[in-house]
C-alpha positions in Angstrom: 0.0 0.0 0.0 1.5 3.0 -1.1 -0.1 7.1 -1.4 1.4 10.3 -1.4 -0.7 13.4 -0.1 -0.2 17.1 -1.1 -1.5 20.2 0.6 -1.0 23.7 0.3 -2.4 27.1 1.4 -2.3 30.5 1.9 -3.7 32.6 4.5 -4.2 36.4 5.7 -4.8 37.2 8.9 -5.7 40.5 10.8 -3.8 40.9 13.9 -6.3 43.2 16.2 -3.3 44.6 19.2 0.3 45.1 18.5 3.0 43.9 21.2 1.8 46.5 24.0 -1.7 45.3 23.7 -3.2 48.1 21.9 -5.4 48.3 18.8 -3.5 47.4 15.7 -5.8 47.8 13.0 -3.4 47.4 9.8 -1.7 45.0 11.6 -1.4 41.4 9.2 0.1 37.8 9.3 0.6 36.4 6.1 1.6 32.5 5.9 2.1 29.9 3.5 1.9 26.6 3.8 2.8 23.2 2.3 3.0 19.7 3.3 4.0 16.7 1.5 3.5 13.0 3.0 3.8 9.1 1.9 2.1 6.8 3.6 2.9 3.3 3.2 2.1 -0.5 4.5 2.4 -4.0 4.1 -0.1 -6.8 5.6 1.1 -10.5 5.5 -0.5 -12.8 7.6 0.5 -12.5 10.7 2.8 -9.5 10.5 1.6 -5.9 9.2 4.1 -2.8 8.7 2.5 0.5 8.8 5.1 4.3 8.2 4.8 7.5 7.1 7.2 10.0 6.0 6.2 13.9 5.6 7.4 17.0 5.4 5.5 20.2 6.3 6.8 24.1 5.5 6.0 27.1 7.0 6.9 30.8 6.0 5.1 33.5 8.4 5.3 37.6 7.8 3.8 39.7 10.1 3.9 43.9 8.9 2.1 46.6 9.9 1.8 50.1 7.7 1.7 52.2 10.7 4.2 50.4 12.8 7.6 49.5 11.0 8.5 47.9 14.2 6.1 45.1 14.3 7.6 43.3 11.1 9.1 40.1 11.6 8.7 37.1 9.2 10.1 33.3 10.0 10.8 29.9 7.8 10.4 26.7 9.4 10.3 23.1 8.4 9.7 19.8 10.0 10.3 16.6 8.7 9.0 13.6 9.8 9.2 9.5 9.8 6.9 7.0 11.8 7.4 3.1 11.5 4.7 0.4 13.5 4.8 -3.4 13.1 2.3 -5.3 14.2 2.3 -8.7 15.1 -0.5 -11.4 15.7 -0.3 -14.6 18.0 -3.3 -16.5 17.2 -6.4 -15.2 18.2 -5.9 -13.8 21.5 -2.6 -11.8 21.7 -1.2 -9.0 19.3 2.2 -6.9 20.0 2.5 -3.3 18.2 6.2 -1.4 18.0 7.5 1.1 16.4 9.2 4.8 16.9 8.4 8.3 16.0 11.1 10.9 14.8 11.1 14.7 14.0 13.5 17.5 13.2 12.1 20.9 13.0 14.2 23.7 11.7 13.8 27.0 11.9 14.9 30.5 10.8 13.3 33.7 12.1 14.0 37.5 12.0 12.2 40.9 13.2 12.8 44.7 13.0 15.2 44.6 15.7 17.3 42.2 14.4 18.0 38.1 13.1 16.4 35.4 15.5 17.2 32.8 14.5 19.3 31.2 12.0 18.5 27.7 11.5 18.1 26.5 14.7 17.0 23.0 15.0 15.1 20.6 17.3 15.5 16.8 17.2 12.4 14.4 18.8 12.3 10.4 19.1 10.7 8.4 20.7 9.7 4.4 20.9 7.0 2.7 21.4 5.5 -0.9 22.5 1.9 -1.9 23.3 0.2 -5.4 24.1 -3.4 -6.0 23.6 -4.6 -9.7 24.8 -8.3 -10.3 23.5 -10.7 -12.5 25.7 -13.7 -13.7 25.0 -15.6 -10.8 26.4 -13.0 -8.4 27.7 -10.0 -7.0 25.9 -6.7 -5.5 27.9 -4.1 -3.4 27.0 -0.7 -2.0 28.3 1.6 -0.3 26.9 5.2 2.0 26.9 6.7 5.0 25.1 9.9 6.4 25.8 10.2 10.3 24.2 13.9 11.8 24.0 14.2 15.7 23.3 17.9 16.9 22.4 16.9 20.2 24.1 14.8 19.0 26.9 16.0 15.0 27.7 13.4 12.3 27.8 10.5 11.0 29.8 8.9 7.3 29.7 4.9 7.1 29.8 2.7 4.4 30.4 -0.6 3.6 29.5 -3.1 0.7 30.0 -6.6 -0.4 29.7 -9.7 -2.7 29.6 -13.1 -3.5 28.4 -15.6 -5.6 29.7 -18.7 -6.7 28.2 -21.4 -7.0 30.9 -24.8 -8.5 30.8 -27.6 -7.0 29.3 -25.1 -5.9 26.4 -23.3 -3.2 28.4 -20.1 -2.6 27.9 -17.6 -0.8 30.5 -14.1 0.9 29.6 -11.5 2.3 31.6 -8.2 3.4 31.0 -5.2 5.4 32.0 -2.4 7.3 30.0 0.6 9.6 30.5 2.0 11.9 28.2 5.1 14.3 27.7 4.9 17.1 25.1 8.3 19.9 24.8 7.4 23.1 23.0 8.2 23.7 19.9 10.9 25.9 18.4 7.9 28.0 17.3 7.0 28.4 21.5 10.3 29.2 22.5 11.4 31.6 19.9 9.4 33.2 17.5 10.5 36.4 17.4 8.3 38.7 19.5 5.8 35.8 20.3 8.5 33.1 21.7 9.0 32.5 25.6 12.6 31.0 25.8 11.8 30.1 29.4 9.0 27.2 28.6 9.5 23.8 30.2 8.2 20.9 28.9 4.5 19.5 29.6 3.5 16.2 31.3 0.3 14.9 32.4 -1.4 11.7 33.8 -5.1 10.5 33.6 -7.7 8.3 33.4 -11.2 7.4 32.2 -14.0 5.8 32.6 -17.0 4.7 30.6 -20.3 3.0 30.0 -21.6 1.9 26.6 -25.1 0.7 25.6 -27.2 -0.4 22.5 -30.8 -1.5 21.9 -32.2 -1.6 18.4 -31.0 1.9 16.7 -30.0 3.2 19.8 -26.5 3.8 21.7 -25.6 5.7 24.4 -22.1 6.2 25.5 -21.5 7.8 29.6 -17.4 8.5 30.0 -15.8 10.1 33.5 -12.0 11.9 33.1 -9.9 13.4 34.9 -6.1 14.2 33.8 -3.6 16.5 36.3 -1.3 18.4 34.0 2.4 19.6 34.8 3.4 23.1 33.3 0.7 23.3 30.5 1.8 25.7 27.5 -1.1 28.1 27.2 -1.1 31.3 25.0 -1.4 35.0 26.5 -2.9 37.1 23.4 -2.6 40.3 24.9 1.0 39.7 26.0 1.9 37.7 22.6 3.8 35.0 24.2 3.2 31.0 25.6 3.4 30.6 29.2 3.6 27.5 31.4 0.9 26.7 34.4 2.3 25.2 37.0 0.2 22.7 38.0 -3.3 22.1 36.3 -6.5 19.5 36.3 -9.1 18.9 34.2 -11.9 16.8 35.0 -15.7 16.0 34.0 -18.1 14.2 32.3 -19.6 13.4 28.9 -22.0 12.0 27.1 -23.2 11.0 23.6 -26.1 9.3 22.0 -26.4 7.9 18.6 -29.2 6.6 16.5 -29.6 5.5 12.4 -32.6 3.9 10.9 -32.7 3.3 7.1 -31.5 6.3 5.7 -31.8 9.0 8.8 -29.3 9.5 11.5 -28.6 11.3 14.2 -25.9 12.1 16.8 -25.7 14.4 19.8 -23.2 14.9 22.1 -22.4 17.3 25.4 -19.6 17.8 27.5 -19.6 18.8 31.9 -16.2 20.3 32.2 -14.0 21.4 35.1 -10.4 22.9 34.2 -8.5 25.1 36.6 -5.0 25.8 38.1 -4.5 24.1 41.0 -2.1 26.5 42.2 -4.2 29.7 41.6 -7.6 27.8 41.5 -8.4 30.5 38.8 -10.0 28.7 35.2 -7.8 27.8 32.2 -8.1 29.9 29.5 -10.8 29.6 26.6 -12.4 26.0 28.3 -15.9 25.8 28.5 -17.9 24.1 31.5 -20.7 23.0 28.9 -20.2 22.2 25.9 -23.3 20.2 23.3 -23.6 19.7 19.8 -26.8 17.8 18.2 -26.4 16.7 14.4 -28.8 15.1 12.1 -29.1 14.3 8.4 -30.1 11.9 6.0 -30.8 10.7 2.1 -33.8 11.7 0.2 -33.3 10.2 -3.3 -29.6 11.2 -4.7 -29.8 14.4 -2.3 -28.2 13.8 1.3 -29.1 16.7 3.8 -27.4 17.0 7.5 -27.5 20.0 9.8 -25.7 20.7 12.9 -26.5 22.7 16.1 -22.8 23.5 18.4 -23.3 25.6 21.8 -20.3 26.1 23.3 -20.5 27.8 27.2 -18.9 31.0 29.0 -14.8 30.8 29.3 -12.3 32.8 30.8 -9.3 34.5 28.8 -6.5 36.3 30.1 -6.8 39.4 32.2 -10.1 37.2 34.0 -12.5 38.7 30.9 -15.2 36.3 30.5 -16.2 35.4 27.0 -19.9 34.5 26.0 -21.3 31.4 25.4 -22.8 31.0 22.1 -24.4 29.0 19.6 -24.2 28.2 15.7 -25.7 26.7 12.8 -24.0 24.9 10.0 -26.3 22.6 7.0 -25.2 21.2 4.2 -26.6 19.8 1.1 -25.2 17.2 -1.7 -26.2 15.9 -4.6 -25.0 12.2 -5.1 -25.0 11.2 -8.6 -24.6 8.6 -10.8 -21.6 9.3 -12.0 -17.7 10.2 -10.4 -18.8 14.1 -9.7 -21.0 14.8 -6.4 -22.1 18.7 -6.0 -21.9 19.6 -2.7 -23.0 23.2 -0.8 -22.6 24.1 2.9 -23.3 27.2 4.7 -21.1 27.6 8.1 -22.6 30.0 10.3 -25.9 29.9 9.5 -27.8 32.7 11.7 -24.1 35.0 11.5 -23.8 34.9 14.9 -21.5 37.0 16.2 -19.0 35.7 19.1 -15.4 35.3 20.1 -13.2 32.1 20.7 -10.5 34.1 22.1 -10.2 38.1 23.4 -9.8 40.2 20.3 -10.9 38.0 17.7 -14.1 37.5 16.5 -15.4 34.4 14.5 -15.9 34.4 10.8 -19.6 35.5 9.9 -21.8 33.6 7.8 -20.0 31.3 4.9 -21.1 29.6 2.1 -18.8 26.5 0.8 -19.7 24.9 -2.8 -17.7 22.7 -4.6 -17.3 19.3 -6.4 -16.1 15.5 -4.8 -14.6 13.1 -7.2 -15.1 9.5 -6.3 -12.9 7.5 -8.8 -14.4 4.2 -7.4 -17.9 3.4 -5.5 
């Protein structure tokens, strides 16, 4: 099995506050983007191979006609490799390895001066999981070891298990760590880069409920995670920050239904995030979240519509952001042929809101364009 993927794009961006948090109308970000990536695999039968290799490109400019002093542009690059085998031992047991590695490179300048001049970042890492299949319970554990040439490494577990009960209930639980360093782009973007990050960590666990009857199923999960100097973003100040210690917690829900050719799917989130040092909210994290979707196929036409409330958050300086609510639909037209018309309008009703201090949400959008399906 072998692909190769191509994406690029090009994007303007208004900046609304320069570096000392005042308005910045003319202010703009301009970045291109391209990535490249080949996907391959093999399946024999017991042994699989599964790898990617990919490379993404990034150039950023930021200018401002009233301010010569907020200029700055950067060029980065990452490339990437992944590798996973798989092996199977008869029916019950199945071993995955593999490893991860990146190199990002970057090159940055501003007004004042060169940032950097391609400075680099190396990350590995390795990986091994188990997975033993019973005949109505399935268990996992599993270990990754991450090495940073800037930061050092960590080693994470994770594990976990489902059970099917009686009744045709099945039960989940498991538990994960995870060790993320900033990126070059976090520590030194010129203007925007905080030298001083450290590394994230964290450690949680779930659990869950899941049920079915007919066209029904319901899904019930409980998580909490405990985060060690999470990376958030100050947009009034410009720059990444660390929190010392931080937890998340809550509970969700979804429900899912299809008969014939109708289908529906809602979903909503209880959420508790805060810093456990300051007890003050994490930034831009809603304590209710919901979405309700629904759609289906009349002839060669196939409708959906989707409802997303999203509650009150917190960004910096304690300013409390709305809650709001929005409307996409879509429409297309499946033919008999290799070309399916499609049209979606994002933002139905144009609401007007924020996801973060400073910059509002598109308006109302309407997307139309053509899928090609070599092969049904």
């Amino acid at each position: 099995r072998l692909a190769l993927a191509a994406r690029g794009q090009g994007a303007e961006v208004g900046l609304p506050y320069d570096y000392l948090g005042e308005p910045s109308p003319h202010q703009r970000q301009r970045s291109d983007t391209l990535q490249l990536a080949l996907p391959f695999g093999w399946q024999g039968e017991a042994w699989s191979v599964d790898g990617n290799l990919a490379r993404v490109e990034q150039d950023l400019e930021v200018s401002d006609a009233d301010d010569p002093f907020a200029a700055s542009s950067s060029d980065a690059a990452s490339d990437q490799a992944r590798l996973a085998v798989r092996g199977t031992f008869g029916e019950r047991l199945s071993v995955d390895a593999g490893g991860d590695w990146e190199r990002q490179r970057a090159t940055s300048a501003s007004a004042f001066g060169s940032g950097l001049t391609d400075a680099t970042q190396r990350l590995a890492a390795l990986f091994a999981q188990a997975t033993w299949r019973g005949e109505r319970s399935r268990w996992e554990a599993g270990v990754r070891r991450d090495d940073n040439d800037a930061f050092g490494g960590a080693t994470s577990f994770r594990g976990g298990a489902t059970v099917q009960l009686p009744g045709g209930v099945v039960a989940r639980a498991s538990y994960g760590e995870a060790f993320r360093a900033p990126s070059l782009a976090d520590l030194y973007y010129p203007g925007f880069g905080n030298p001083e990050l450290q590394p994230e960590r964290s450690r949680g666990g779930e659990v869950g409920l899941e049920a079915g009857h007919g066209v029904w199923r319901v899904v019930l999960t409980a998580f909490e995670t405990r985060l060690t100097d999470l990376v958030q973003y100050d947009f009034l100040a410009g720059r990444p920050f660390n929190t010392g210690e931080a937890r998340t917690r809550g509970v969700e829900g979804e429900l899912h239904a299809r008969r014939d050719r109708l289908w529906l799917r809602a979903s909503g989130t209880y959420l508790e995030a805060e810093d456990l040092e300051s007890g003050a909210r994490l930034l831009r994290r809603p304590r209710v979240a919901a979405s309700l979707a629904a759609g289906g196929e009349i002839g060669s036409f196939a409708l959906h519509g989707v409802l997303r409330h999203v509650g009150d958050r917190v960004d910096v300086g304690g300013i409390e952001l709305a809650s709001y609510t929005v409307v996409d639909a879509g429409l297309t037209w499946r033919r008999a042929g290799m070309l399916d018309p499609y049209l979606r309008v994002e933002n139905l009703l144009d609401r007007q809101y924020q996801e973060a201090v400073g910059y509002p949400a598109p308006g109302r959008a309407l997307v139309a364009g053509v899928a090609l399906t070599l092969a049904r």
